[in-house]
C-alpha positions as CSV (number, residue, x, y, z in Angstrom):
1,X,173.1,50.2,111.1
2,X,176.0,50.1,108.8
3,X,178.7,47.7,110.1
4,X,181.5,50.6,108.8
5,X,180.6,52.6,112.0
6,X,181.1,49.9,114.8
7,X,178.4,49.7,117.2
8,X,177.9,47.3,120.6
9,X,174.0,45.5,119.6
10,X,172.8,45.2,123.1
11,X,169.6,42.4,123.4
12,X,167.0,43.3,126.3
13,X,164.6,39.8,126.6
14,X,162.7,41.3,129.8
15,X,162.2,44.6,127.3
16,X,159.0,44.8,125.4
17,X,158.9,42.0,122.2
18,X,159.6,43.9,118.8
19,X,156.9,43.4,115.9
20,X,157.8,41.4,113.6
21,X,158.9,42.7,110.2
22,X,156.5,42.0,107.0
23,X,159.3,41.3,105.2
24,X,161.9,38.6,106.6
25,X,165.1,39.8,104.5
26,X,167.1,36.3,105.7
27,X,164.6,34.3,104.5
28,X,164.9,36.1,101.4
29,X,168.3,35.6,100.8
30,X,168.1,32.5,101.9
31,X,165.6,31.8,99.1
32,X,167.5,34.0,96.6
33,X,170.8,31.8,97.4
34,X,168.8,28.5,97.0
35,X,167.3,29.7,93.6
36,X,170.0,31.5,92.4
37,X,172.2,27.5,92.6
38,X,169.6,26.0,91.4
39,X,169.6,27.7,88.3
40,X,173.8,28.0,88.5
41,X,173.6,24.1,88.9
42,X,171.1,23.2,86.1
43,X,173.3,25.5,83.9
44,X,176.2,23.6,84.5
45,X,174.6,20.1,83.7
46,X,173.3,21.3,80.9
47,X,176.1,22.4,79.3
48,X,178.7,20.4,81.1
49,X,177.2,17.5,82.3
50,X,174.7,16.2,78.9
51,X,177.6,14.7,76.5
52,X,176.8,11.2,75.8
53,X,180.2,10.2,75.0
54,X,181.2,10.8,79.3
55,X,181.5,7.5,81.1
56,X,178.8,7.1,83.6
57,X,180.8,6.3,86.3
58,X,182.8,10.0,85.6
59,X,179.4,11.5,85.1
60,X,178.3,10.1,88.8
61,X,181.3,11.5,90.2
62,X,181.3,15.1,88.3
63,X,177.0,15.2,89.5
64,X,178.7,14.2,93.3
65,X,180.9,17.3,92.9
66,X,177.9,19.8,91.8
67,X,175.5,18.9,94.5
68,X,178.8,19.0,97.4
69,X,180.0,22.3,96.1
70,X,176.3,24.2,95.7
71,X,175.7,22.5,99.2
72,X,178.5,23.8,100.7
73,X,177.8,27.6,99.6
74,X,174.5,27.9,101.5
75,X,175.7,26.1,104.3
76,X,179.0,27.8,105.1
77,X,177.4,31.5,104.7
78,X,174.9,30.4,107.4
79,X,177.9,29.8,109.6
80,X,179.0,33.2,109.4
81,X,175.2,34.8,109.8
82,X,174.5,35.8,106.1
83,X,171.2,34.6,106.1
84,X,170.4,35.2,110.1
85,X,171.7,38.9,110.2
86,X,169.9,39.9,106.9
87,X,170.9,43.8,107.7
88,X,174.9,44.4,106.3
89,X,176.3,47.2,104.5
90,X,178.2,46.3,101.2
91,X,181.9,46.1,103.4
92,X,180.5,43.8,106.0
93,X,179.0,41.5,103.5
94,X,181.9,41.3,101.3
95,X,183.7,40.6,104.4
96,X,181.9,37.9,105.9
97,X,181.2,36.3,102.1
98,X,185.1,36.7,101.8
99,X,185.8,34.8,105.3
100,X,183.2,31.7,103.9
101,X,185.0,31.1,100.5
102,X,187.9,30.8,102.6
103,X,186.7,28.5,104.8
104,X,185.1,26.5,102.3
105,X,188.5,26.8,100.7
106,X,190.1,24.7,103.9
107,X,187.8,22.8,104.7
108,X,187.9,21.1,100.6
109,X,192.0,21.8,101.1
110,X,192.3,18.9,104.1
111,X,190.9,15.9,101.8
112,X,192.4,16.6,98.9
113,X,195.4,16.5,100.7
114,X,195.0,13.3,102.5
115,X,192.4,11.9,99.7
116,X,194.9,11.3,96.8
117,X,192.3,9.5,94.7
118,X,189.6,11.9,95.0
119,X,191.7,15.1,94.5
120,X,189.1,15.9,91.0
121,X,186.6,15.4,93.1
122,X,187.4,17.9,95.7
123,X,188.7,20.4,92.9
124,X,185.7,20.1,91.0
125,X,183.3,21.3,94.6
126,X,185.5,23.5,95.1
127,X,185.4,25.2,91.9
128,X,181.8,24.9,91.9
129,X,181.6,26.8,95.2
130,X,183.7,29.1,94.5
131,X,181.5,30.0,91.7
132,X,178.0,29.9,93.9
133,X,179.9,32.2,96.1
134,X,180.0,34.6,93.5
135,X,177.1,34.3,92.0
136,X,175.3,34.4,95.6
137,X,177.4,37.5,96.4
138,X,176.0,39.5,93.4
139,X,172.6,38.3,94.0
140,X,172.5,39.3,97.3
141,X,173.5,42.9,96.9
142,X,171.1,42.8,93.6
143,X,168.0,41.8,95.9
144,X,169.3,44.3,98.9
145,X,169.7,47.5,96.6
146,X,167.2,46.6,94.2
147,X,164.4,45.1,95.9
148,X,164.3,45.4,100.0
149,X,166.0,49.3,99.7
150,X,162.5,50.6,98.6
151,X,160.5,48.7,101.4
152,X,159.7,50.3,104.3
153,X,158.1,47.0,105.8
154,X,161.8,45.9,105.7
155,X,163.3,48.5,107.6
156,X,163.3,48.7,111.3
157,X,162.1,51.8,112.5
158,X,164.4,53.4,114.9
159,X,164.2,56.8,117.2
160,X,167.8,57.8,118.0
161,X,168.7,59.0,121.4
162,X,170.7,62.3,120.7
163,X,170.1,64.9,118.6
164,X,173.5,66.3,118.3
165,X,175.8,66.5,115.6
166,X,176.7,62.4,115.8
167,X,172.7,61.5,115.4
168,X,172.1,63.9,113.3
169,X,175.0,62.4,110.8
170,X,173.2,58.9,111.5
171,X,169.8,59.6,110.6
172,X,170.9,61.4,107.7
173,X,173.0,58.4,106.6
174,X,170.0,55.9,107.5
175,X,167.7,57.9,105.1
176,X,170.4,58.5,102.4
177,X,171.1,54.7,102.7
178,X,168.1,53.2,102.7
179,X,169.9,49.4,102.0
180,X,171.0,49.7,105.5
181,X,168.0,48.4,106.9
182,X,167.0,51.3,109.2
183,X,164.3,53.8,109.4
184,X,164.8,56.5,111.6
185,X,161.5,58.0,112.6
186,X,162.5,60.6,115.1
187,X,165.0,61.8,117.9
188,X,165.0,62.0,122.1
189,X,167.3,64.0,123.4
190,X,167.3,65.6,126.9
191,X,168.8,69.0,126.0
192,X,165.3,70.7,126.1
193,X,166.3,73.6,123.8
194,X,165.9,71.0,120.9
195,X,162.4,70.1,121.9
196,X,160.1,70.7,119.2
197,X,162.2,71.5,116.2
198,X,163.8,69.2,113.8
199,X,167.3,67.4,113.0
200,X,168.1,66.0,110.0
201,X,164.3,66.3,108.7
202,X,163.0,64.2,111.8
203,X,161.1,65.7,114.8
204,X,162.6,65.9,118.1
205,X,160.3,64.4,120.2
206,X,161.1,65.2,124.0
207,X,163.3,63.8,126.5
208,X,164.8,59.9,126.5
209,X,162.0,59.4,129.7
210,X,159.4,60.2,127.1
211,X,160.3,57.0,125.7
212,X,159.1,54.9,128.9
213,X,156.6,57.5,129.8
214,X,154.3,57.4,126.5
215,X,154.0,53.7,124.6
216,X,152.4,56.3,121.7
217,X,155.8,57.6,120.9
218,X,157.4,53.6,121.8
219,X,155.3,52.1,119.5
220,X,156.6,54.1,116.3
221,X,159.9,52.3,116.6
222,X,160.7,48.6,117.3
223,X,164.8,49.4,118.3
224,X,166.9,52.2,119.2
225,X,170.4,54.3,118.2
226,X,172.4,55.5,121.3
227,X,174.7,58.2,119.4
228,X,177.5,60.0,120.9
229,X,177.8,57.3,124.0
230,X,180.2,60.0,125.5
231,X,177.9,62.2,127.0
232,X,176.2,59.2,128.9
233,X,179.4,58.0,130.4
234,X,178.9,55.5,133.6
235,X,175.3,56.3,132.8
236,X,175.2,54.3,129.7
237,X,173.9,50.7,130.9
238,X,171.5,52.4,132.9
239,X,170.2,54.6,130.1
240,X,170.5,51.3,127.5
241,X,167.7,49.7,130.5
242,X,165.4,52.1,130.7
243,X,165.0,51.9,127.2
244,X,161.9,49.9,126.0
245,X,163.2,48.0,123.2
246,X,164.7,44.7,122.5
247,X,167.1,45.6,120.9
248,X,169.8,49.4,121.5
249,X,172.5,50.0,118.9
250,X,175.4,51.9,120.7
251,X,177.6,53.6,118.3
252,X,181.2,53.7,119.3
253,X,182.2,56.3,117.3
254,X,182.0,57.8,113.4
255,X,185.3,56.9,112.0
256,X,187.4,55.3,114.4
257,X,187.2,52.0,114.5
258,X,186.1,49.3,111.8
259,X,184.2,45.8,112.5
260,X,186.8,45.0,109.8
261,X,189.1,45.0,112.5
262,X,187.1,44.6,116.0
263,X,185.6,41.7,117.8
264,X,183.4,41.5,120.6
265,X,184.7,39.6,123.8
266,X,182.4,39.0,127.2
267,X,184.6,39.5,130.0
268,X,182.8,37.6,132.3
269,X,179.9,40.3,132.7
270,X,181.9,43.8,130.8
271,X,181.5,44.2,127.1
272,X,184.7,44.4,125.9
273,X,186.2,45.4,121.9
274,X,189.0,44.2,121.1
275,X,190.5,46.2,118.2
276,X,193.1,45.0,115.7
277,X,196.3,47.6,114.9
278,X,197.9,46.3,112.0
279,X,200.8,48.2,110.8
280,X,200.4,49.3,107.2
281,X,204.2,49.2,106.3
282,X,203.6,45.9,104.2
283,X,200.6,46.9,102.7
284,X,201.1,50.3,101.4
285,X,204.7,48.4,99.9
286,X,202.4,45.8,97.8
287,X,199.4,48.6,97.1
288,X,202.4,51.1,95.6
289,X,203.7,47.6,93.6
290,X,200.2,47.2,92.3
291,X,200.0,50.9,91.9
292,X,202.8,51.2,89.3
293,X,201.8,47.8,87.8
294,X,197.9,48.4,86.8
295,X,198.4,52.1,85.9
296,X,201.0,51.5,83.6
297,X,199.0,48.5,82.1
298,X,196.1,51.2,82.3
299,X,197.7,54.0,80.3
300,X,198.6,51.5,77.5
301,X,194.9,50.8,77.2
302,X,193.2,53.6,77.4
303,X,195.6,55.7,75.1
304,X,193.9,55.8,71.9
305,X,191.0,56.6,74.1
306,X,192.8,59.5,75.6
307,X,193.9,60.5,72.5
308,X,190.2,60.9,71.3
309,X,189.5,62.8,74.5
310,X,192.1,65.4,73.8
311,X,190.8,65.8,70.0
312,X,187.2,66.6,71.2
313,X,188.0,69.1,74.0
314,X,189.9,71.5,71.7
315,X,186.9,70.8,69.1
316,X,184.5,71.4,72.4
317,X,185.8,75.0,73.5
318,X,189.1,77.0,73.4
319,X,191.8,76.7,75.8
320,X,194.0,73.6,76.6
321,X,193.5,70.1,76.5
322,X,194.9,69.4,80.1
323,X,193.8,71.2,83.9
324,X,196.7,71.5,86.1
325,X,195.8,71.9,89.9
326,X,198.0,72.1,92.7
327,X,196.8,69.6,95.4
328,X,197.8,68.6,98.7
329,X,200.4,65.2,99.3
330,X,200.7,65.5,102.7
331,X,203.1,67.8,105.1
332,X,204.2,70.8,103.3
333,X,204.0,69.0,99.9
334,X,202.0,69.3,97.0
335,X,201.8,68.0,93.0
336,X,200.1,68.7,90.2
337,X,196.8,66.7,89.3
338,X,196.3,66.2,85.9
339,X,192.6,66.2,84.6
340,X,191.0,66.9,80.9
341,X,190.0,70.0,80.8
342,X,186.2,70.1,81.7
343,X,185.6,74.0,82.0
344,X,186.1,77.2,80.7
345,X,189.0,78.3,81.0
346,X,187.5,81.4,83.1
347,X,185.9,79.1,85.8
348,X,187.6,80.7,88.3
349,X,186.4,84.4,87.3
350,X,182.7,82.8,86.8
351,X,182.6,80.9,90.0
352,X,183.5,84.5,92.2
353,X,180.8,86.4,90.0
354,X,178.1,83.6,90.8
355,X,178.9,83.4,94.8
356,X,178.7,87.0,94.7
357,X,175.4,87.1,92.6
358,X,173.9,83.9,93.6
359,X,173.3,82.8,98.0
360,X,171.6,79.8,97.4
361,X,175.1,78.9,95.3
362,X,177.3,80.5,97.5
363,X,175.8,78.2,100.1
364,X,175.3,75.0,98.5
365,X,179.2,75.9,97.6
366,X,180.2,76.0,101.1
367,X,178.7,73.0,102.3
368,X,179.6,70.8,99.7
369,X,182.3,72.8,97.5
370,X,180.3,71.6,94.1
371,X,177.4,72.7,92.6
372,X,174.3,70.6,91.3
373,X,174.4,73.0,88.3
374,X,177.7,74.5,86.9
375,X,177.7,77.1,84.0
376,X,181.3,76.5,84.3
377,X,181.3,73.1,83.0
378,X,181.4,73.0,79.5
379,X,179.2,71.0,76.7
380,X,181.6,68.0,76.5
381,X,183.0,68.2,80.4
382,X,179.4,67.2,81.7
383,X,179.8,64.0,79.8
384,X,183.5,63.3,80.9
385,X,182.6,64.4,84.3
386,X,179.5,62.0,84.4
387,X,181.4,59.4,83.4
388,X,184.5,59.8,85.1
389,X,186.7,60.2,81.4
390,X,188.2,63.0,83.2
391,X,190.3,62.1,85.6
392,X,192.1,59.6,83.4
393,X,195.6,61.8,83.2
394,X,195.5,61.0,86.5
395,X,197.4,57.5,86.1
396,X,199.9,59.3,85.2
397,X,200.1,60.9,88.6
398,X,200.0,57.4,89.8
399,X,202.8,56.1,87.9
400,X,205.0,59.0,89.0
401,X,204.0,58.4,93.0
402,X,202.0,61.3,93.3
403,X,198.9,59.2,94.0
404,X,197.6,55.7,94.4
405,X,194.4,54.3,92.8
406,X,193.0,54.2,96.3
407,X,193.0,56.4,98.9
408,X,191.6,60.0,100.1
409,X,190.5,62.8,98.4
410,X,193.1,65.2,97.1
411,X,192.7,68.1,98.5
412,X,193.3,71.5,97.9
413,X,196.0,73.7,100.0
414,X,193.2,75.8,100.7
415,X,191.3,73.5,102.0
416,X,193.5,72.3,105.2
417,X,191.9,74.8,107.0
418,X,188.7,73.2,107.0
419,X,190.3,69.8,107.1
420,X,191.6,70.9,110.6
421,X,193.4,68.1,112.6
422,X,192.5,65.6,110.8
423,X,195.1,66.3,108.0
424,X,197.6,64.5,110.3
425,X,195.7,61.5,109.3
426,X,194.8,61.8,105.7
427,X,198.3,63.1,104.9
428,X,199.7,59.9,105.8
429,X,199.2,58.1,103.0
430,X,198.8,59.1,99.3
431,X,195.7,60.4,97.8
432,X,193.8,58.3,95.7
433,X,192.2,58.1,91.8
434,X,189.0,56.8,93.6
435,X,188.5,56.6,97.3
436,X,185.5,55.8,100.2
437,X,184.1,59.0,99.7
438,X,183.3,58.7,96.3
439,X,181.4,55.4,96.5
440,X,179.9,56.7,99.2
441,X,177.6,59.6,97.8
442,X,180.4,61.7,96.3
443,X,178.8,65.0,95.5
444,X,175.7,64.4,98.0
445,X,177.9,64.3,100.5
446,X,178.9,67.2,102.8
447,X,182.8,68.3,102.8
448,X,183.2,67.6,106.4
449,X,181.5,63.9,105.7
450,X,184.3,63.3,103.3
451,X,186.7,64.3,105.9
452,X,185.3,61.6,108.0
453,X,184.9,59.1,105.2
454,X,188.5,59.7,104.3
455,X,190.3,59.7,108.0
456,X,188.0,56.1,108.3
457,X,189.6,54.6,105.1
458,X,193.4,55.5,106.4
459,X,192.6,54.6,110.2
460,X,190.8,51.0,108.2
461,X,192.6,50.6,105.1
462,X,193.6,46.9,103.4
463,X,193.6,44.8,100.8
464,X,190.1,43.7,101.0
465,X,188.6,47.3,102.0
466,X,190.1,48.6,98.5
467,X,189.1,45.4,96.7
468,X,185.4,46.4,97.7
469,X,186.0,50.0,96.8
470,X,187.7,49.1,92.9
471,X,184.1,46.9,92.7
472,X,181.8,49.6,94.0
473,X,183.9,52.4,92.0
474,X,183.4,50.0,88.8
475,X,179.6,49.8,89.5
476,X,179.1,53.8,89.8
477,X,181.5,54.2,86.4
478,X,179.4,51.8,84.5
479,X,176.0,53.6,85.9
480,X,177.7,57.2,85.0
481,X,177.2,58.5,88.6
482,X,180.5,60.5,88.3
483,X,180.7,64.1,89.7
């Protein structure tokens, strides 16, 4: 279950024992880690550690400083459960790899301090481990999407208890995202109209009793997803007992609170979360610093480039080089968002003919306001599109303070509507170049998912939440997974 939507992991030993897993995915990192410094440490003797003319004692002590500093990597992240809690999403790991550089960080920090004549020995591990961090990082998220996404052996099979609109935005995240570990296989809910049909693509299997009732339907799962908690109320611990699994994930909520944030605390007996409220005052001060910094740095780059761009779309197909939109800043305020021009300049006239013509597209239009094909789009605006060329006027918006490089979606005036109350939230801080939502499935993801991807990243947002999504963002640009 993806660490971004909190959730209480609740361990029943007298329960039933859960098969194990064909594939072990600690282990696996664990041996990815160890093979991955291997190779990072003979690299570095090779071509660091081989010259002739190095005195052997300052040979002895740079060899002392690999083997600490590609120790220290494997050993710290096992500290913080990397290796024993195989099953993060991309936020969590970067999280917890985050928190173990730092520590190794201090823990180097006290000797060089007190150890004045071993201070290039300390900077030289720690430099070292700094580096296997790295390197471990990427290899770790390399071997999760690449490898263990596509096992099913890896996954633990899960039945969800709840079939409402909470499980049914689980499952369908558990099978979109299959590098989160879980397999659902199947709902229990005890609303007996929804017996027999199916959720998300899974069957709804009967009531939660079925469960206890009939090992055949047990068996096809080794843990279970309580969703929407509050329609169990004081009935929760009982219903989490009567369950026969080891292990019951209990989700708090979808979009409220963030692991990034919360901490679990036993008061003595009562599960308790302890959530941290940071005021963003400070942050959004230093993110608008390092807005105005990096776009204007940005629009020095990329101008010849732009410049380029503009050439090509009057070559492409009449009309202007620029699209001017009027989108939403929050309150009663709006802006104009600057894109290159990626459709006819009657896409507004062709979209109303093809809903009217067209109910598969006028229903693939309402549900996610795109559509997989576009006869709007012209020739050259699928390729800036794919690639994400478009929206590059947009650092101008940044510059000016319309927008930030991180944040929601920009949305429409129109659009509030369906926003509904949760406007009050996303209109609290600017909207954003790149955002949660669009690492997070962009166009295959419903409107009101982005809603609830976007009122998460204000209620969550920091420094190291958009330092993941500039890296995920970076990926998706590279791979040409644009809109």
């Amino acid at each position: 279950m993806s660490k971004l939507d909190p959730e209480a992991v609740i361990d029943l030993t007298s329960a039933k024992k859960a098969t194990l897993p064909t594939i072990a995915p600690g282990l696996l990192l664990a041996l990815s880690d160890g093979l991955v410094l291997a190779l990072v440490g003979w690299t570095l003797t090779h071509f660091l550690g081989t010259d002739p003319l190095i005195d052997p004692v300052e040979a002895a002590a740079w060899q002392r400083s690999l083997v600490t500093g590609l120790m220290l990597v494997p050993l710290v992240k096992s500290v913080f459960g990397i290796y024993t809690l195989g099953r993060f999403d991309y936020m969590e790991r970067t999280r917890r790899t985050f928190q173990a550089a730092f520590l190794c960080c201090a823990v180097l920090a006290v000797p060089f301090i007190v150890m004045e004549g071993f201070r290039s020995f300390f900077v030289e591990a720690l430099s070292i481990a700094l580096l296997g961090f790295a390197v471990t990082y990427v290899a770790d998220l390399l071997l999760i999407q690449g490898l263990l996404s596509s096992a099913l052996d890896w996954r633990t099979p899960v039945i969800i208890v709840g079939a409402g609109p909470q499980g049914a935005a689980i499952a369908e995240k558990l099978q979109r995202l299959p590098w989160l570990g879980m397999r659902p296989v199947g709902f229990v809910d005890d609303d007996d109209s929804l017996w027999q049909t199916r959720v998300a693509g899974l069957p709804v299997m009967g009531p939660v009793e079925l469960l206890a009732k009939s090992p055949a339907v047990a068996r096809q799962a080794t843990a279970a997803i309580v969703a929407d908690m509050g329609r169990h109320g004081s009935d929760l611990t009982g219903l989490v007992r009567t369950l026969p699994f080891r292990q019951v994930y209990c989700v708090l909520g979808e979009g409220n609170v963030s692991a990034v944030d919360a901490t679990y605390h036993n008061l003595h007996g009562s599960l308790a979360l302890r959530v941290s409220v940071r005021p963003p005052t400070g942050y959004l001060r230093i993110r608008r610093a390092m807005d105005i910094v990096l776009s204007a740095i940005l629009l020095v780059v990329v101008a010849p480039l732009m410049l380029g761009l503009a050439v090509a779309i009057k070559l492409d197909s009449p009309g202007p080089v620029m699209f001017r939109q009027k989108r939403w800043a929050g309150g009663k305020q709006t802006f104009d968002l600057l894109k290159f021009r990626s459709m006819h300049v009657d896409a507004e006239e062709q979209l109303q003919q093809l809903l009217e013509n067209d109910p598969v597209a006028r229903e693939e239009y309402m549900t996610y306001h795109k559509l997989t094909v576009d006869p709007r789009i012209t020739p050259l605006g699928r390729f800036l599109r794919r690639t994400s060329l478009d929206e590059l006027p947009q650092l101008w918006n940044i510059l000016m303070g319309d927008m930030s490089l991180i944040g929601p979606r920009a949305y429409m005036p129109k659009e509030l509507p369906e926003v509904g109350d949760s406007a009050a939230v996303i209109g609290s801080v600017r909207p954003g170049l790149t955002g949660y939502w669009q690492v997070s499935g962009r166009h295959r993801t419903t409107f009101q998912e982005r809603v609830s991807m976007d009122v998460f990243y204000v209620r969550n947002c920091g420094l190291l939440f958009d330092f993941f999504i500039l890296c995920k963002t970076a990926v998706m640009v590279l791979k040409g997974d644009g809109s």
